[in-house]
C-alpha positions as CSV (number, residue, x, y, z in Angstrom):
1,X,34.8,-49.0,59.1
2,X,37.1,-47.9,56.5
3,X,37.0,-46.8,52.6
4,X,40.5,-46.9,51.3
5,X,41.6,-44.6,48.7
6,X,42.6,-48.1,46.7
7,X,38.7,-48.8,46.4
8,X,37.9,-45.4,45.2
9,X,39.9,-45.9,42.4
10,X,38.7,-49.0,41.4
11,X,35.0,-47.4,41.2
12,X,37.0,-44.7,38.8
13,X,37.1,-47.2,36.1
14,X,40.9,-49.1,37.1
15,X,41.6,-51.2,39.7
16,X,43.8,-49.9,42.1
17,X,43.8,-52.6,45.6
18,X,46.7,-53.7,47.7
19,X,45.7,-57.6,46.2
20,X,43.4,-58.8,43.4
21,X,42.6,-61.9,43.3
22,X,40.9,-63.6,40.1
23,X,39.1,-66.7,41.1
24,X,38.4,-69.5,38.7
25,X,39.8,-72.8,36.3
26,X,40.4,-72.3,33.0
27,X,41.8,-68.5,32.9
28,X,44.6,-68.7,30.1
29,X,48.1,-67.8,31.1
30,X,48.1,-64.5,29.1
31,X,44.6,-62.9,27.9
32,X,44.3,-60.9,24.8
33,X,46.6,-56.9,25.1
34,X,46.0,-53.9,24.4
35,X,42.7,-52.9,25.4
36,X,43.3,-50.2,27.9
37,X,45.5,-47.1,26.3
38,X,46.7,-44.3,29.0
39,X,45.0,-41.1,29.2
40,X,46.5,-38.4,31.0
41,X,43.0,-37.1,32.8
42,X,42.1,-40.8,34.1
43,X,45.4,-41.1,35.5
44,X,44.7,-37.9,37.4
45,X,41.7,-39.1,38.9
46,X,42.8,-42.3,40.2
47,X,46.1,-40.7,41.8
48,X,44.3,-37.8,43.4
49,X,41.4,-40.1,45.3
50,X,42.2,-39.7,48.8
51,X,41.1,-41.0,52.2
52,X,40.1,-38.0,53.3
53,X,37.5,-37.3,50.6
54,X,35.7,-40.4,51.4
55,X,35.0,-40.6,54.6
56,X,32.9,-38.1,55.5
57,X,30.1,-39.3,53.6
58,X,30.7,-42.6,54.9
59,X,30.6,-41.2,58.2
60,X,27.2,-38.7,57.5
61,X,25.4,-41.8,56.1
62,X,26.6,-44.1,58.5
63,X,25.0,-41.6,61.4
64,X,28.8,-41.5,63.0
65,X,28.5,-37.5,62.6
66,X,25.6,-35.0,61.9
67,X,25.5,-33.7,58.8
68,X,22.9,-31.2,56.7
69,X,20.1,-32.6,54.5
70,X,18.0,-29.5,53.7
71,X,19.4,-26.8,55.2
72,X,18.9,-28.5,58.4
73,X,21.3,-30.7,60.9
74,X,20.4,-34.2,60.6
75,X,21.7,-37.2,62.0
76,X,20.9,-40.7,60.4
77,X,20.1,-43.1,63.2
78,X,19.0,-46.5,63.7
79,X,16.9,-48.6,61.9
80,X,18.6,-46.8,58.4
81,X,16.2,-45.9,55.3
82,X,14.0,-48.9,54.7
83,X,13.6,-52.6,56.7
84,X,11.4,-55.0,54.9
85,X,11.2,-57.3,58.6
86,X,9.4,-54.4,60.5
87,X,6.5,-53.2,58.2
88,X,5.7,-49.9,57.2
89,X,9.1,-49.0,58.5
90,X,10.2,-46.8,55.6
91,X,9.6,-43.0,56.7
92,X,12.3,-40.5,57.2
93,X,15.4,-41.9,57.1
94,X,15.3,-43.1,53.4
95,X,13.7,-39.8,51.7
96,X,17.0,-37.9,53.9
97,X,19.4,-40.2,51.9
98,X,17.6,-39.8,49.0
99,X,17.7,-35.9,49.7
100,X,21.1,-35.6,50.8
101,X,22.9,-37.4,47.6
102,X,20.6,-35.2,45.9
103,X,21.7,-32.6,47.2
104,X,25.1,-33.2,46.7
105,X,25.1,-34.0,43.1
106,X,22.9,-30.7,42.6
107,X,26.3,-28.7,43.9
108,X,28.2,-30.6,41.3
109,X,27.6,-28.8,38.3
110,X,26.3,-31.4,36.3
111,X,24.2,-31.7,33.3
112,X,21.2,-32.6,35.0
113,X,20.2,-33.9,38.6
114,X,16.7,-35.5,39.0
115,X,14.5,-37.8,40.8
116,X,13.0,-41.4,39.7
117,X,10.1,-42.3,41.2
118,X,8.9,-45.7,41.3
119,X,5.8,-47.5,42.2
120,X,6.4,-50.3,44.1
121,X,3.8,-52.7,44.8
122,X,1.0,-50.3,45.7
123,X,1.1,-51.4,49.3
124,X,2.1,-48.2,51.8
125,X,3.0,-50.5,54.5
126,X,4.9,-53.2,51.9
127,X,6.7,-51.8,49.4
128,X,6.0,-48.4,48.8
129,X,7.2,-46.0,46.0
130,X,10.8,-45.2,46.2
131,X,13.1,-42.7,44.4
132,X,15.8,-43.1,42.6
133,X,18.7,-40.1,42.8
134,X,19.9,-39.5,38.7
135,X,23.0,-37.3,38.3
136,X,24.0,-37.0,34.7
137,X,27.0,-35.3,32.4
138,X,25.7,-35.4,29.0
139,X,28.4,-36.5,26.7
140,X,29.1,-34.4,23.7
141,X,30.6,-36.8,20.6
142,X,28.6,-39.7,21.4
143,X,25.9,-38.7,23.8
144,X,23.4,-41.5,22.9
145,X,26.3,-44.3,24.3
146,X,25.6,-44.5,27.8
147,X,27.6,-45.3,30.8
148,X,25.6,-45.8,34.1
149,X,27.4,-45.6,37.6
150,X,25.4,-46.9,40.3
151,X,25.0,-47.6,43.8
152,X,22.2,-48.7,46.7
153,X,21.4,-46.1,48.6
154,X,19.1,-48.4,51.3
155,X,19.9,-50.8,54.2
156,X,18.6,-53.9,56.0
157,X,18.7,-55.4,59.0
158,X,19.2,-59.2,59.8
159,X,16.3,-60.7,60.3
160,X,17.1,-62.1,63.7
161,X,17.7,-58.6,64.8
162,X,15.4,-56.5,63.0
163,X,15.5,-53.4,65.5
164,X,19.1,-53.1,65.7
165,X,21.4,-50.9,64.2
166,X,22.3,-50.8,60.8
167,X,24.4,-48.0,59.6
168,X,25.5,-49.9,56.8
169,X,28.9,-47.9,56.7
170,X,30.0,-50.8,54.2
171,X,26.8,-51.7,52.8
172,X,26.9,-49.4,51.1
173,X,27.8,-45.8,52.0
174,X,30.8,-46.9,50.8
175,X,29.1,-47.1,47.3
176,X,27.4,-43.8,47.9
177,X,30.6,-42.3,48.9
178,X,32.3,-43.5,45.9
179,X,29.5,-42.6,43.8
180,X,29.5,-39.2,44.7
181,X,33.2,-38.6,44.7
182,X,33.2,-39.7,40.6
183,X,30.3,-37.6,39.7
184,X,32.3,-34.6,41.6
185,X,35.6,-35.1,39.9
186,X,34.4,-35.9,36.4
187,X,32.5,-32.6,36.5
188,X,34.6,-30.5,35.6
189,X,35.8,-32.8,32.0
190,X,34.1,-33.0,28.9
191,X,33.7,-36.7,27.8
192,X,32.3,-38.1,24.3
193,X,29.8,-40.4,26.4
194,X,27.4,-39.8,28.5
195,X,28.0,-41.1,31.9
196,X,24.6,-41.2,34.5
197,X,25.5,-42.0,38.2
198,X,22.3,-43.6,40.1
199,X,22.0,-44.2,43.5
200,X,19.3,-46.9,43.4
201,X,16.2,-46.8,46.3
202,X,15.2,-50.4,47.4
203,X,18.1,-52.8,46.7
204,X,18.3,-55.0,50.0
205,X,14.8,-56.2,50.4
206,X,12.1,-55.5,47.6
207,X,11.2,-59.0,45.6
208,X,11.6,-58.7,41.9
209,X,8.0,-58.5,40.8
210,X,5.7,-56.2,39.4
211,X,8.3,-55.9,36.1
212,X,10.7,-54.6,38.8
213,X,8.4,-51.7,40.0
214,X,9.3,-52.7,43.7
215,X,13.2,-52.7,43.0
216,X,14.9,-49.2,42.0
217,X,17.4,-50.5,39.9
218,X,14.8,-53.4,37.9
219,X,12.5,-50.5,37.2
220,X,15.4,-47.9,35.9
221,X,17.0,-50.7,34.2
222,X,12.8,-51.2,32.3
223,X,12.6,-47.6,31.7
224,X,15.9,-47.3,29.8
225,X,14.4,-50.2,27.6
226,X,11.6,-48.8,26.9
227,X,13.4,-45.6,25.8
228,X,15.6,-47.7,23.8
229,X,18.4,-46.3,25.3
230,X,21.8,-47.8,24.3
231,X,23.8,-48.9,27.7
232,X,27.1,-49.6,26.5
233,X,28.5,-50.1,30.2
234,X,28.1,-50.8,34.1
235,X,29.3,-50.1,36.8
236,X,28.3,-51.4,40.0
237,X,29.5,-50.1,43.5
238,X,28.8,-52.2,46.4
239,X,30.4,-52.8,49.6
240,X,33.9,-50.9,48.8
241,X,34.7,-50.9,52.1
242,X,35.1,-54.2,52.9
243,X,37.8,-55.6,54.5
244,X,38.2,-59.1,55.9
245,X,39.6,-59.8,59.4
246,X,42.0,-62.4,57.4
247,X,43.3,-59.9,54.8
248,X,46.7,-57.5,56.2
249,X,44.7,-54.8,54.0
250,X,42.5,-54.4,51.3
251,X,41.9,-57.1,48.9
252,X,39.9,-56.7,46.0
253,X,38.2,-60.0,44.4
254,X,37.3,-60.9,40.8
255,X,34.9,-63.6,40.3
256,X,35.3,-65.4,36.9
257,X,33.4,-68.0,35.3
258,X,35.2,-71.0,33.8
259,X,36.2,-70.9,30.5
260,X,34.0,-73.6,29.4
261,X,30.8,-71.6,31.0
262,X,32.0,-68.2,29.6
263,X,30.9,-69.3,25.9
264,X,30.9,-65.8,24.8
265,X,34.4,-64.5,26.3
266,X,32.4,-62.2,28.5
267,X,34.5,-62.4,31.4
268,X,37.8,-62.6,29.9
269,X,37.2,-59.5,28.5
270,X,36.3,-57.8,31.5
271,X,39.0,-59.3,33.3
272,X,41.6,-58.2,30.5
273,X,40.6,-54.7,30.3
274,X,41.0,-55.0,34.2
275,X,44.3,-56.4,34.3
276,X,45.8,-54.2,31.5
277,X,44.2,-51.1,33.1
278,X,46.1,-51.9,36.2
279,X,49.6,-52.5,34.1
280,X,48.8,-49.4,31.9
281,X,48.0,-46.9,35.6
282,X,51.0,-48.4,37.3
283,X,49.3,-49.9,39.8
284,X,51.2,-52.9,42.2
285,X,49.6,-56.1,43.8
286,X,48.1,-57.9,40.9
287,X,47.9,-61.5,41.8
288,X,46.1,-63.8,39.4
289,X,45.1,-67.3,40.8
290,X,43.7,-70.2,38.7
C-alpha cells in the first residue's frame, strides 16, 4: 500500500504523476491554450502535499494502526464498513468511518460539517440508511457556484471471498485520505466558490434504485437538484493509490473518448485544462499517447 504525494496533488485540482497517459484516437496534436493561469496559493498546495500527511489516514482506515473515533481507541478490522454478499453485515465498522472523517473535518475549521442521511431501500438487513459525511467552506464572491470534492468512504469484498479482509487501503482510503488532506489545507484560504468535500456512504454495492435512495452519492447528487443548486464542477477521488506491478512508479491514466464520440468537446476540455495545469505548475512526465 502506498499514496504518493504525486496523487495528492492531482486530487488538489493539477495533475502532478511520475506518467500520464491519455488514452484514445482522434486527440489533436495541440488542444486549445490558455485555460489554466498560475496562482501563487495553488502552487503552494500542490508543492507542500507530502507523504507523510497521507498515510496515516490510509493506515487508520485501512486497520494497519489504532486510531481514535470518539474519544475512544479504535481499530478498523475485517470485514470493513458495509458487505452487500453477507446480509445484514453493516453495523459498526461503517458508522466509525463515518464518525471518524467526521470528526476530522469538524477540527478543520470549516464553514459547516454535517451528516446526510439517506434511506436506502427500507430493508435493515439489505440496504439500510447510510450517511453521508458533508464538509463545506462557503465561498464568499460567488457562493451559489459550487464545487463538490468527493470520495467513497465504504468497502466490498469479492464475492468468492466474502469473509476475508478487505481494508481497502486503495479502495479507497486513499480517496478519504486525499479528501481530507484538501478540506484541511484549503481551510485556512478564502475562495469566491464554494467548495463541499463528501465522503459518500454506499458506493461499492448498493443498486441504483429507489431514485438513488440506496446509493450515497445518487441521492446527494437528487438532493442538490431538487435545491436547484448550481454544480459547476467534480471531482472524484477513487483509488489514488494505485500502483501497477508493471509501472516503475506511479502512473496516472486519462481515459478520453474519441473525437468523433466526444460531439460536445467535453473531454478535450478536461484534458486541456489538465495538460496546461501541468505545464503552468511545472510539473514533469507528461506523456500523451494517441
Amino acid at each position: 500500500m502506498r499514496i504518493t504525494r504525486t496523487r495528492a496533488a492531482i486530487a488538489l485540482g493539477v495533475i502532478a504523476a511520475s506518467t500520464v497517459i491519455v488514452r484514445g484516437t482522434g486527440l489533436p496534436d495541440a488542444a486549445a491554450a490558455g485555460t489554466v493561469t498560475y496562482n501563487a496559493n495553488v502552487s503552494t498546495l500542490v508543492n507542500g502535499v507530502a507523504r507523510a500527511q497521507l498515510e496515516p489516514v490510509v493506515r487508520d482506515l485501512s486497520g494497519e494502526q489504532a486510531t481514535t473515533v470518539g474519544g475512544q481507541t479504535y481499530t478498523f478490522s475485517a470485514p470493513r464498513y458495509s458487505n452487500n454478499h453477507v446480509p445484514g453485515q453493516w453495523s459498526a465498522p461503517i458508522d466509525k468511518a463515518e464518525q471518524y472523517i467526521y470528526e476530522k473535518m469538524a477540527g478543520y475549521g470549516l464553514s459547516s460539517v454535517k451528516y446526510q442521511v439517506f434511506p436506502g431501500d427500507g430493508n435493515a438487513m439489505n440496504f439500510p440508511e447510510g450517511r453521508n459525511v458533508i464538509g463545506q467552506i462557503t465561498g464568499t464572491s460567488r457562493p451559489s457556484e459550487i464545487v463538490v470534492v468527493g470520495c467513497h468512504l465504504d468497502v466490498m469484498n469479492d464475492a468468492a471471498w466474502p469473509k476475508g479482509s478487505a481494508p481497502g487501503a486503495d479502495d479507497n482510503a486513499s480517496g478519504c485520505s486525499a479528501l481530507l488532506y484538501m478540506a484541511r489545507m484549503m481551510a485556512g484560504y478564502k475562495l469566491d466558490r464554494t467548495v463541499r468535500f463528501i465522503a459518500f456512504d454506499a458506493e461499492e454495492n448498493a443498486p441504483w434504485s429507489n431514485g438513488g435512495n440506496t446509493v450515497g452519492s445518487g441521492y446527494n447528487a437528487a438532493q442538490s437538484k431538487l435545491a436547484k443548486e448550481k454544480i459547476v464542477g467534480m471531482i472524484q477521488m477513487d483509488g489514488l493509490a494505485y500502483n501497477p506491478v508493471q509501472s516503475a512508479g506511479a502512473v496516472m491514466e486519462m481515459h478520453v473518448r474519441k473525437s468523433t464520440a466526444d460531439a460536445g468537446g467535453i473531454d478535450l476540455a478536461m484534458y486541456t485544462m489538465w495538460r496546461d495545469a501541468i505545464t503552468t505548475y511545472g510539473i514533469t512526465g507528461f506523456v500523451p499517447t494517441k
